[in-house]
C-alpha positions as a Markdown table, in Angstrom:
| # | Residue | x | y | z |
|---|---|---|---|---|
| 1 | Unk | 44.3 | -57.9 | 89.4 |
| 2 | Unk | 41.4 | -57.8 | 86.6 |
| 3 | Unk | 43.9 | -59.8 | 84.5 |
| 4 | Unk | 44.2 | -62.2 | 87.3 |
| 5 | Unk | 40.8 | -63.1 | 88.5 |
| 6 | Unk | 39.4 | -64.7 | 85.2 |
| 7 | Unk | 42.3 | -67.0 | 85.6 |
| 8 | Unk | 41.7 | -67.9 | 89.6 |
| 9 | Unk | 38.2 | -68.3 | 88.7 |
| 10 | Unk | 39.3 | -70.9 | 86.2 |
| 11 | Unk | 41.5 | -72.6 | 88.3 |
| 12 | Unk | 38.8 | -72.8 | 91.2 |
| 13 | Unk | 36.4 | -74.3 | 88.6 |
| 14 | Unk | 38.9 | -77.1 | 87.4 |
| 15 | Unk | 39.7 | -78.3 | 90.8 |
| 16 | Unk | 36.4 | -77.9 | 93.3 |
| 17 | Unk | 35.5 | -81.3 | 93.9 |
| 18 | Unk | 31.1 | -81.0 | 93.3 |
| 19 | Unk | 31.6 | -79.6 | 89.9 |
| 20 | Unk | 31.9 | -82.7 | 86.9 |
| 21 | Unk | 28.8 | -84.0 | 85.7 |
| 22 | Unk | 30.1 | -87.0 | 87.4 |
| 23 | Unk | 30.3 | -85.5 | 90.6 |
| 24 | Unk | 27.1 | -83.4 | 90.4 |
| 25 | Unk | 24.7 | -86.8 | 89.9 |
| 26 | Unk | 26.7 | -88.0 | 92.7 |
| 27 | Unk | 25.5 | -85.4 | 95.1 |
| 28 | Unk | 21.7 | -85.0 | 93.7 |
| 29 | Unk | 21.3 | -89.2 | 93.3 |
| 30 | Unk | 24.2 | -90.8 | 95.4 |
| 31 | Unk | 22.6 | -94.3 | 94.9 |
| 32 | Unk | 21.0 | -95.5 | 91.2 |
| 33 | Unk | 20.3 | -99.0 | 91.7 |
| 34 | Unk | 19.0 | -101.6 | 89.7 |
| 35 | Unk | 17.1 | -104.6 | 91.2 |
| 36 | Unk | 16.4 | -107.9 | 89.7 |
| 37 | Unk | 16.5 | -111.6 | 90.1 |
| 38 | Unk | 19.9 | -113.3 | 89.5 |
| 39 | Unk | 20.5 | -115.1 | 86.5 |
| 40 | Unk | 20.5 | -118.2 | 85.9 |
| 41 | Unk | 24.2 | -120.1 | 85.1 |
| 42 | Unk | 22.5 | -120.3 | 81.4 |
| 43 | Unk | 22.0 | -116.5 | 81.5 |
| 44 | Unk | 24.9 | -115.6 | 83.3 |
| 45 | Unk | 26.7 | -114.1 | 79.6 |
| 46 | Unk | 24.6 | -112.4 | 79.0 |
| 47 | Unk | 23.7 | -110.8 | 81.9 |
| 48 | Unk | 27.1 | -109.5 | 82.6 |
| 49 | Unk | 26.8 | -108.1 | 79.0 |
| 50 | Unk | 23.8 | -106.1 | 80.3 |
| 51 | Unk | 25.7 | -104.7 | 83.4 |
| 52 | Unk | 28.9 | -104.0 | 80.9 |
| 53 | Unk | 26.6 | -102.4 | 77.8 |
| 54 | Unk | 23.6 | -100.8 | 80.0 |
| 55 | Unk | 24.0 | -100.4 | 83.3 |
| 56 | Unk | 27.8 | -99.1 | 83.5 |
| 57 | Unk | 27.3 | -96.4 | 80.9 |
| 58 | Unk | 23.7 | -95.7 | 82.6 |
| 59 | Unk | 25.9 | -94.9 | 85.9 |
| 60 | Unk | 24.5 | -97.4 | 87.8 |
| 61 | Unk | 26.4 | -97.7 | 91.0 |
| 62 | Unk | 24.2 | -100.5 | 92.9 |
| 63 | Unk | 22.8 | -103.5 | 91.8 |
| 64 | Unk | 20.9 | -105.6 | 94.2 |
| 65 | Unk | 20.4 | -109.2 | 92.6 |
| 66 | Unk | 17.5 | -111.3 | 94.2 |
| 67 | Unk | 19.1 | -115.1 | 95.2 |
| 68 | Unk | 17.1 | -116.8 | 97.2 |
| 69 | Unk | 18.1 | -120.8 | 96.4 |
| 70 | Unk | 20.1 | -119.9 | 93.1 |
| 71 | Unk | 23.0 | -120.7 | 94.6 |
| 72 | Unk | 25.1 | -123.7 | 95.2 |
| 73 | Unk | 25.5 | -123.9 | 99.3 |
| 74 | Unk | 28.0 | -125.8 | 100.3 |
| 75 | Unk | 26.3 | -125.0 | 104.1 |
| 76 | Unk | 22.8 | -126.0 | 103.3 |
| 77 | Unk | 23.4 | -128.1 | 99.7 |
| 78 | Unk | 19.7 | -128.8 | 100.0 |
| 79 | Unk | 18.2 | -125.5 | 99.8 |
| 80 | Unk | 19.8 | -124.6 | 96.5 |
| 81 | Unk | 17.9 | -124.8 | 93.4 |
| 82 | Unk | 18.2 | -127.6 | 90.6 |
| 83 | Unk | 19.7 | -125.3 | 88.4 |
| 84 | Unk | 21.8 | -122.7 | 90.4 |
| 85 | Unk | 25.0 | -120.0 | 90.0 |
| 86 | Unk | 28.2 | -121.7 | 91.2 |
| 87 | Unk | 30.9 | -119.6 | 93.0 |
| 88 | Unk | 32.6 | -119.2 | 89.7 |
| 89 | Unk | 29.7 | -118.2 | 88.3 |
| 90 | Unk | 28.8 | -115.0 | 91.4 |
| 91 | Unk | 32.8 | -114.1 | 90.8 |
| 92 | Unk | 32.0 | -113.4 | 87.1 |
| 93 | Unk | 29.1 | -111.1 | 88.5 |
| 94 | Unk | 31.2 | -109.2 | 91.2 |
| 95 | Unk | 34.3 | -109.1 | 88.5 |
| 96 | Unk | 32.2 | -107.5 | 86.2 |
| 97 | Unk | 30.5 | -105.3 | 89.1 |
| 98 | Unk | 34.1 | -104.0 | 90.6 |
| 99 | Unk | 35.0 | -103.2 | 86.8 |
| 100 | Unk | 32.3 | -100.3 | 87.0 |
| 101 | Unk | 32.1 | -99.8 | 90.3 |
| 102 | Unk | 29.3 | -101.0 | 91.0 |
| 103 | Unk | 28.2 | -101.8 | 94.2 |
| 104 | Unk | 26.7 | -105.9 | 94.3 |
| 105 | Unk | 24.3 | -106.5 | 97.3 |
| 106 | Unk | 22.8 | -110.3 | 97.5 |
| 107 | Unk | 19.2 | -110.7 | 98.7 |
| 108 | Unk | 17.9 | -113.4 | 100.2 |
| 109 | Unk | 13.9 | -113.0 | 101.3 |
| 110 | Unk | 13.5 | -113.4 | 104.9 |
| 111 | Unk | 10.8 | -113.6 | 107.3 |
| 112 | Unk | 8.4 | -113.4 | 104.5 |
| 113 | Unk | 8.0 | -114.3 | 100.9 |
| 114 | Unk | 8.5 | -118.3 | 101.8 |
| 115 | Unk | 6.3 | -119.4 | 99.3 |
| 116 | Unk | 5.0 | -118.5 | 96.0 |
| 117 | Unk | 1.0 | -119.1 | 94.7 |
| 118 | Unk | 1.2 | -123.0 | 94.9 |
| 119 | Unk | 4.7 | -123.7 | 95.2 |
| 120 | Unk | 6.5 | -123.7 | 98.7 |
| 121 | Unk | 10.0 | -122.0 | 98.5 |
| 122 | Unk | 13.3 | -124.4 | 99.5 |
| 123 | Unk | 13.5 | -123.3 | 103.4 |
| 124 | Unk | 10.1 | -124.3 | 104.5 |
| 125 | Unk | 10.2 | -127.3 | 101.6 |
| 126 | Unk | 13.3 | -128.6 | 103.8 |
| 127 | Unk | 12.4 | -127.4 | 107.3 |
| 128 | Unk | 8.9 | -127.8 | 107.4 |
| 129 | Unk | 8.9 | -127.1 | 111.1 |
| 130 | Unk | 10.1 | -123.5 | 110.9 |
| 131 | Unk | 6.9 | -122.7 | 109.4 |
| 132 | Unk | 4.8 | -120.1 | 110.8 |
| 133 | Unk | 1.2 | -122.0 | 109.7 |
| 134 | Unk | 1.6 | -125.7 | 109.2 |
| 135 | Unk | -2.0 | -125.6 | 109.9 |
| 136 | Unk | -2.9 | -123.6 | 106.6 |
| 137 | Unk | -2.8 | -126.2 | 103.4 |
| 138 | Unk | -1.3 | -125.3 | 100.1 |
| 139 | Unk | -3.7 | -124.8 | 97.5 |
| 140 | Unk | -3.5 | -126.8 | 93.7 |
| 141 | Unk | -5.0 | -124.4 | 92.4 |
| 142 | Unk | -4.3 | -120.1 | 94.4 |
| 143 | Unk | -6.4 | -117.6 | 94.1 |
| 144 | Unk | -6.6 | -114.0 | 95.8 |
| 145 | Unk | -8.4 | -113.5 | 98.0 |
| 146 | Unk | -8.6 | -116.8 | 99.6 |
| 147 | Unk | -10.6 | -117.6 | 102.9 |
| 148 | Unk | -6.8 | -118.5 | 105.0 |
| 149 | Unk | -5.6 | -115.1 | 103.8 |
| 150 | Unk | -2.5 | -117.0 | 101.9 |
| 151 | Unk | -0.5 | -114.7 | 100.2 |
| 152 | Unk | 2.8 | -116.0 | 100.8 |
| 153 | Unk | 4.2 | -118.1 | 104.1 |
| 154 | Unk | 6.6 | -116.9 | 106.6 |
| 155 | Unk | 8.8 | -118.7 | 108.7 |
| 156 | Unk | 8.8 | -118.9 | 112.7 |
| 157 | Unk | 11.4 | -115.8 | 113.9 |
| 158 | Unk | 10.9 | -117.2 | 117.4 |
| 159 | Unk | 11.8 | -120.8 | 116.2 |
| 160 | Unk | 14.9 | -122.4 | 118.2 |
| 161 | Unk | 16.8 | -123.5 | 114.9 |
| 162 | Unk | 15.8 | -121.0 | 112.1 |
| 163 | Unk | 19.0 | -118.7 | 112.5 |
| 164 | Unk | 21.2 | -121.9 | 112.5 |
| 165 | Unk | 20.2 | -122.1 | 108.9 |
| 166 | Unk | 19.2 | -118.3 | 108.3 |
| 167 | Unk | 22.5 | -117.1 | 109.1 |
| 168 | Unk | 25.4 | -119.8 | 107.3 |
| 169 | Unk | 23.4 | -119.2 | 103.9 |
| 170 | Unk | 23.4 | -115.0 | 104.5 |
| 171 | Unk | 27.1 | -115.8 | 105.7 |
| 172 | Unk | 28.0 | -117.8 | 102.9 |
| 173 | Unk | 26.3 | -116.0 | 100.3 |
| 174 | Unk | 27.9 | -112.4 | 101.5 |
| 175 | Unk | 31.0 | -114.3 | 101.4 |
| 176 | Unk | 31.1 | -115.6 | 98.0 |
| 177 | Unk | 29.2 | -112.0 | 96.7 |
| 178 | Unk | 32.4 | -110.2 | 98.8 |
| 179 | Unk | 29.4 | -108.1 | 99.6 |
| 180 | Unk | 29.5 | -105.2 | 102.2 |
| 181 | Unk | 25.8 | -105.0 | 102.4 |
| 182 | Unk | 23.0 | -107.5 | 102.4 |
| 183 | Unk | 19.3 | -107.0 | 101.6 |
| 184 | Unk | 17.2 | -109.4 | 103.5 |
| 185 | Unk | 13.5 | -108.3 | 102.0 |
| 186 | Unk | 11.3 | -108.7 | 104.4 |
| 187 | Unk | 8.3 | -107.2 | 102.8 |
| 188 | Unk | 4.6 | -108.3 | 103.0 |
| 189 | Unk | 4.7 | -110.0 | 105.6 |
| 190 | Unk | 1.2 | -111.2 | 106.0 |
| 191 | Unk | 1.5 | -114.1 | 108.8 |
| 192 | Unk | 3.5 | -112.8 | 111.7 |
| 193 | Unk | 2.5 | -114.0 | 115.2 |
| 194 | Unk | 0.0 | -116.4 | 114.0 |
| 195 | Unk | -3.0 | -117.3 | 116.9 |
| 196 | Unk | -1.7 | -121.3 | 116.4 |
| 197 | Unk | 1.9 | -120.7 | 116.8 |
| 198 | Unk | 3.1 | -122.3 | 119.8 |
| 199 | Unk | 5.9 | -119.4 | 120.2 |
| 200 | Unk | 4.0 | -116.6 | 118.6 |
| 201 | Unk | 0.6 | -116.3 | 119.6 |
| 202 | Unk | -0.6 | -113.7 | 122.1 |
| 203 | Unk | 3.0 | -111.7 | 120.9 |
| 204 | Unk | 3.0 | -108.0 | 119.8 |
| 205 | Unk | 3.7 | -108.0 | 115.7 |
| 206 | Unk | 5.7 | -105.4 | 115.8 |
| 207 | Unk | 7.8 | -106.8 | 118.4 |
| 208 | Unk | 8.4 | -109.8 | 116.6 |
| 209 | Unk | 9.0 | -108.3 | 113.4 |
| 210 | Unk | 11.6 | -105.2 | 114.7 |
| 211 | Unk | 13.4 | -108.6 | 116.6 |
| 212 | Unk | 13.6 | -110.6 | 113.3 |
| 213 | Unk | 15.4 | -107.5 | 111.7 |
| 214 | Unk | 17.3 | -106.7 | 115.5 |
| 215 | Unk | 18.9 | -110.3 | 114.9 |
| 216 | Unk | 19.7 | -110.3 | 110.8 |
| 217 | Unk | 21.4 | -106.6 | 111.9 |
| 218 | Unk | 23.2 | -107.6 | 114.7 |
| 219 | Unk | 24.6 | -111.3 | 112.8 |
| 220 | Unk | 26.4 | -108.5 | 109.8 |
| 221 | Unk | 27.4 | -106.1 | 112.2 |
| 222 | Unk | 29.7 | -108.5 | 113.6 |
| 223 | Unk | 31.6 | -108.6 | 110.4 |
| 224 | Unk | 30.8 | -104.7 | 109.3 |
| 225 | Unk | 27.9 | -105.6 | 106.8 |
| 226 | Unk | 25.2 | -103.0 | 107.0 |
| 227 | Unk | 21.5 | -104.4 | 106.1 |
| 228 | Unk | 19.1 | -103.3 | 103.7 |
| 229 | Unk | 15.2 | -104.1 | 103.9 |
| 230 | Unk | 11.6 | -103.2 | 102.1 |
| 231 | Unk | 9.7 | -100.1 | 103.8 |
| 232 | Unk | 6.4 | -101.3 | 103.5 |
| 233 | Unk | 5.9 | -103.2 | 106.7 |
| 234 | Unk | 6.7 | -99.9 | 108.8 |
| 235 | Unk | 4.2 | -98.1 | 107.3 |
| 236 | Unk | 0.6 | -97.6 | 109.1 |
| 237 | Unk | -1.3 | -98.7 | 106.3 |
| 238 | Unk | -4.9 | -97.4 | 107.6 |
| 239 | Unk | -3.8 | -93.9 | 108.8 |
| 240 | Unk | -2.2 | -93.3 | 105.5 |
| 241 | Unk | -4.4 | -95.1 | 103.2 |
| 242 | Unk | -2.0 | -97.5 | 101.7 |
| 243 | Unk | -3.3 | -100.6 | 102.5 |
| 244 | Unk | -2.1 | -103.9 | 103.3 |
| 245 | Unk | 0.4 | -104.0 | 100.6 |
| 246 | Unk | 2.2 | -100.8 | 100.6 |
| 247 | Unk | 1.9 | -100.5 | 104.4 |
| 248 | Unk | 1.1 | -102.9 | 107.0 |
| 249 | Unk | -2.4 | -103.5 | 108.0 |
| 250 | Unk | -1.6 | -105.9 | 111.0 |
| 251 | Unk | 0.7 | -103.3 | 113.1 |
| 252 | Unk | 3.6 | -104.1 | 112.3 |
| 253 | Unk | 4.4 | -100.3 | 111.2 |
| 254 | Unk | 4.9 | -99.7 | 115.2 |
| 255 | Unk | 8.6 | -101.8 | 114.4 |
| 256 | Unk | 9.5 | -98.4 | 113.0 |
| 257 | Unk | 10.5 | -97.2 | 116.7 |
| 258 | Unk | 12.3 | -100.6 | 117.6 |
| 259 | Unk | 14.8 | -101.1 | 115.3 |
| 260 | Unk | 18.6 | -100.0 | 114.8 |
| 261 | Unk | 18.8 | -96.3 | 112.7 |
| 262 | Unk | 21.3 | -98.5 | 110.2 |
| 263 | Unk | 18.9 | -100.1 | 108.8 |
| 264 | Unk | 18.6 | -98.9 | 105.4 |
| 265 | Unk | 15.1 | -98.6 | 104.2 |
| 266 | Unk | 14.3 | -99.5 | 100.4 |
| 267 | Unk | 10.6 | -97.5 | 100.4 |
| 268 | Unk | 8.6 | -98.9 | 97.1 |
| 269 | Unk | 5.5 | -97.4 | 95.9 |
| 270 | Unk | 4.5 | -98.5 | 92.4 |
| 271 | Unk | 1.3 | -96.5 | 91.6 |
| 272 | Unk | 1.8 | -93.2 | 93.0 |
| 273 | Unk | 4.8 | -91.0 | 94.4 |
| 274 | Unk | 3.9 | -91.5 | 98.1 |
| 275 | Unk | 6.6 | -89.4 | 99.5 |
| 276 | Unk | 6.9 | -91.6 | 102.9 |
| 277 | Unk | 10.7 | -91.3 | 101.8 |
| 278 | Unk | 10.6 | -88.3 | 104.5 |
| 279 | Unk | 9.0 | -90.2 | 106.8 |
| 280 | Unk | 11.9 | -92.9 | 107.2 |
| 281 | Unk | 14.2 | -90.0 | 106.8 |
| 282 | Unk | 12.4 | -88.1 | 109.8 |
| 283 | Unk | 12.4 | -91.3 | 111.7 |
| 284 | Unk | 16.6 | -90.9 | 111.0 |
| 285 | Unk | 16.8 | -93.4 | 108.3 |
| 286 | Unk | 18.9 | -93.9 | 105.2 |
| 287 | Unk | 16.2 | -94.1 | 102.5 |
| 288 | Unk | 16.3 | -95.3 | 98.2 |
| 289 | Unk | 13.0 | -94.5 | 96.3 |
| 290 | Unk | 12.1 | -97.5 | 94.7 |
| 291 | Unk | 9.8 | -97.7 | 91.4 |
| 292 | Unk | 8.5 | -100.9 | 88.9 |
| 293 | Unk | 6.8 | -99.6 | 86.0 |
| 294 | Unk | 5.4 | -96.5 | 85.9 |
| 295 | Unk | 7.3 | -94.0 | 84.5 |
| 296 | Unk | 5.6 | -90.8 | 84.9 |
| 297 | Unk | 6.0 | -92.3 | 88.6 |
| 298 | Unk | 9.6 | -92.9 | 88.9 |
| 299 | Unk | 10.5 | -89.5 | 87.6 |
| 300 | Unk | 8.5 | -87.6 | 89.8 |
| 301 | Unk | 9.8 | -89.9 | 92.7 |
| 302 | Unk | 13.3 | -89.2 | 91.3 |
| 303 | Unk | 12.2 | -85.2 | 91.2 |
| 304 | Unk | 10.8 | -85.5 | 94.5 |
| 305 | Unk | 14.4 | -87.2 | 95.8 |
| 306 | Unk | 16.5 | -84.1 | 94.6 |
| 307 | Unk | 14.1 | -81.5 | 95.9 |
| 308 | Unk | 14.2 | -83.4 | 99.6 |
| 309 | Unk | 18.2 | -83.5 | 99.3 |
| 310 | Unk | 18.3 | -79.5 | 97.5 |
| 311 | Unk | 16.0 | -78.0 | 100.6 |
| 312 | Unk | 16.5 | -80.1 | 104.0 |
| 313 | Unk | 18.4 | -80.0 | 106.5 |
| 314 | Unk | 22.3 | -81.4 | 106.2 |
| 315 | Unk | 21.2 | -84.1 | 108.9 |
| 316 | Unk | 17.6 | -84.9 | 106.6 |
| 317 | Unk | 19.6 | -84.3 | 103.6 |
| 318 | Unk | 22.0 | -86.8 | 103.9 |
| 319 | Unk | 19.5 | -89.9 | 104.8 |
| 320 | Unk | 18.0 | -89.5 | 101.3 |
| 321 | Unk | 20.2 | -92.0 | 99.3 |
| 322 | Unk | 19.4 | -91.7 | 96.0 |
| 323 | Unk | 16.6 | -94.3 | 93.3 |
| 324 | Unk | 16.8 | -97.9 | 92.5 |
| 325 | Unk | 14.8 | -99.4 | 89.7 |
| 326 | Unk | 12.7 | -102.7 | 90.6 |
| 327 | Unk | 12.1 | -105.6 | 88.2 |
| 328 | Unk | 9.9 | -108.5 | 89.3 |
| 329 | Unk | 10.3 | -110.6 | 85.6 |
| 330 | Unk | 13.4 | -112.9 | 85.8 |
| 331 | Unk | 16.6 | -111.6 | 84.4 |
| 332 | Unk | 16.0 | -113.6 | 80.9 |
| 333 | Unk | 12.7 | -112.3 | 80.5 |
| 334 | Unk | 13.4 | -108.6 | 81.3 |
| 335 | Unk | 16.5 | -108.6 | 78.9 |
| 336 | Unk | 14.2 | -110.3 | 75.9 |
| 337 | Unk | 12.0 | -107.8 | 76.4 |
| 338 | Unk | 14.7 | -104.8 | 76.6 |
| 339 | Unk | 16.6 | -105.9 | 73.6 |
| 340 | Unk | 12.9 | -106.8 | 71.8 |
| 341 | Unk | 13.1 | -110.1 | 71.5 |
| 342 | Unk | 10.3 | -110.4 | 73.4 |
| 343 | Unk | 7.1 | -107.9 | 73.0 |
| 344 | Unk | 6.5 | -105.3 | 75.8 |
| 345 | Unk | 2.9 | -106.4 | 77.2 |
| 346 | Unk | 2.2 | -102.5 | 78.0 |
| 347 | Unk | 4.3 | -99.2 | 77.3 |
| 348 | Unk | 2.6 | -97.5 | 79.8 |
| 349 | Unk | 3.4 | -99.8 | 82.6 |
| 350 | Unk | 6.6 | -101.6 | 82.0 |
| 351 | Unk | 9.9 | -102.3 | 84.1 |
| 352 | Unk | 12.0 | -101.8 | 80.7 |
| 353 | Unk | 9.9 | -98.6 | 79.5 |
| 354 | Unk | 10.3 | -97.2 | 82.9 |
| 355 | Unk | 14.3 | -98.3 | 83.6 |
| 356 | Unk | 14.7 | -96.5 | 80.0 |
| 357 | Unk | 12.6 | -93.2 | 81.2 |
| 358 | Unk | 14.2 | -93.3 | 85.1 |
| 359 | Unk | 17.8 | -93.6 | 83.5 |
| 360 | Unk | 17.1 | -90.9 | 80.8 |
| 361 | Unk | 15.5 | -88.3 | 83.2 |
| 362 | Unk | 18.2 | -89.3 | 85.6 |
| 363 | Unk | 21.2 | -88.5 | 83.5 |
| 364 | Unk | 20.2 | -85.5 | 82.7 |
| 365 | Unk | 19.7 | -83.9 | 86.1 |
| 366 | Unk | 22.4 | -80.8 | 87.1 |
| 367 | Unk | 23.6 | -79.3 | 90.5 |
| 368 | Unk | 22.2 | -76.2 | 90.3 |
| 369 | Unk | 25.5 | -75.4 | 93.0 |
| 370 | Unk | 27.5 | -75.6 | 89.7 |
């Protein structure tokens, strides 16, 4: 038997399933997503270099790309942008994404996010009557803080028509991405339930808001799609401190309670390591820690992430997903600066600088069940 065992012991290690280096990053980090705006059809080359070159060899298994108009609808040609991806173009993307299996979620912001400083965004430009606050002008000039509290427009949820549009793009977009999940954004939301809304005033926020995302769940459940959305606004951003961009300062945070436990939360925190990652998880959600450009931040937020799946519960353990990396540059500016084309405005706070760091710290990680 002593002749025996070193060989059983051998044969155990070659075949139990949570033992590669593969595996073991699977079961500490399960998602490692990367976030950024799509390309434009000029940048789409290289772009799909970046996902071959970078992110596959990174093990990046999610990449969420932010749409909004750049696409050519066929259901709503009008809301596309001048310059927009084609369907060839997105099956380029998801080719190159099923290569490295990596999974390709489209995001379209809704609810919020409508407009943009001066600039109204293609929705509201084209249906001007599914805006929340007509009554509040657009500025020539922004600036914040403002006296109508602009930070960006939302659109009506409670408007008859909005989901007629709301839903063929989100169907047609899923469709052409062959996408199994959808991120809808729905962060900062600032005007929700406005007094002068004719549908909306006198309404509880939170109601509205946990309805808006009740409805956008509901539409992919029908055809198996799971949604993905922001944190923020289910946060109470006086009892914790955070603040009105973080967390909600216009209670929308009681949503929390009201909507569907498949709802998978993407928790940002940019400046510290909040861990309200627990919170959704407590609350039974799926949950991905999501940092910008902090480093020192996203590693301790990735740290934090494998201590909370390590030491909870199988039920707790299991809701906390894994990291995704933010950028909020466009895709040509972030890969100038990442291949140095361009010069990084500040090492210490930097989307490429921390994507480097969060990448790095992450691919080194080990199960200590090994």
């Amino acid at each position: 038997m002593k002749n025996r065992l070193p060989f059983v012991f051998l044969i155990f290690f070659m075949i139990h399933p949570g033992l590669s280096s593969q595996d073991s990053l699977d079961n500490l980090i399960p998602v490692r997503g990367f976030c950024i705006s799509a390309p434009e059809p000029d940048q789409l080359k290289p772009f799909i270099q970046f996902i071959e070159n970078e992110l596959a060899p990174r093990k990046v298994n999610t990449l969420v790309l932010i749409i909004d108009w750049n696409y050519q609808y066929q259901s709503f040609p009008e809301l596309q942008d001048s310059i927009a991806l084609s369907e060839s173009d997105v099956k380029q993307l998801v080719k190159a994404c099923r290569k490295h299996n990596i999974e390709l979620i489209p995001q379209i912001n809704l609810l919020g996010h409508q407009s943009w400083h001066s600039t109204t965004s293609n929705l509201l430009l084209h249906f001007p009557e599914f805006n929340e606050t007509p009554h509040i002008e657009m500025p020539e000039e922004y600036k914040w803080p403002n006296e109508d509290g602009l930070y960006c427009l939302s659109y009506c949820p409670l408007h008859p028509e909005i989901h007629d549009v709301v839903f063929a793009v989100m169907d047609e977009i899923m469709d052409a991405f062959e996408a199994k999940i959808f991120h809808a954004g729905m962060d900062e939301v600032f005007y929700i339930g406005d007094d002068k809304c004719p549908r909306c005033r006198g309404r509880d926020k939170a109601e509205l808001f946990a309805g808006e995302v009740r409805l956008i769940r509901d539409h992919l459940a029908q055809n198996d799609r799971e949604l993905w959305i922001w944190g923020d606004r289910l946060i109470d951003g006086a009892t914790t401190g955070m603040g009105m961009w973080e967390a909600s300062m216009n209670n929308t945070y009681r949503a929390i309670d009201m909507i569907p436990k498949d709802v998978v939360i993407c928790d940002w925190h940019y400046e510290r390591p909040d861990p309200t990652a627990v919170y959704f998880a407590m609350k039974g959600f799926k949950v991905v820690t999501c940092p910008y450009r902090k480093s020192d931040v996203a590693v301790e937020q990735m740290n934090n992430m494998i201590t909370w799946r390590r030491n909870s519960t199988t039920q707790m353990s299991e809701r906390f997903l894994g990291m995704m990396q933010t950028v909020w540059s466009d895709a040509e500016v972030f890969l100038d600066q990442f291949y140095g084309k361009r010069p990084l405005r500040n090492q210490d706070e930097n989307s490429v600088v921390c994507f480097n760091k969060l990448f790095e710290a992450m691919n080194t990680v080990k199960d200590t069940t090994e």
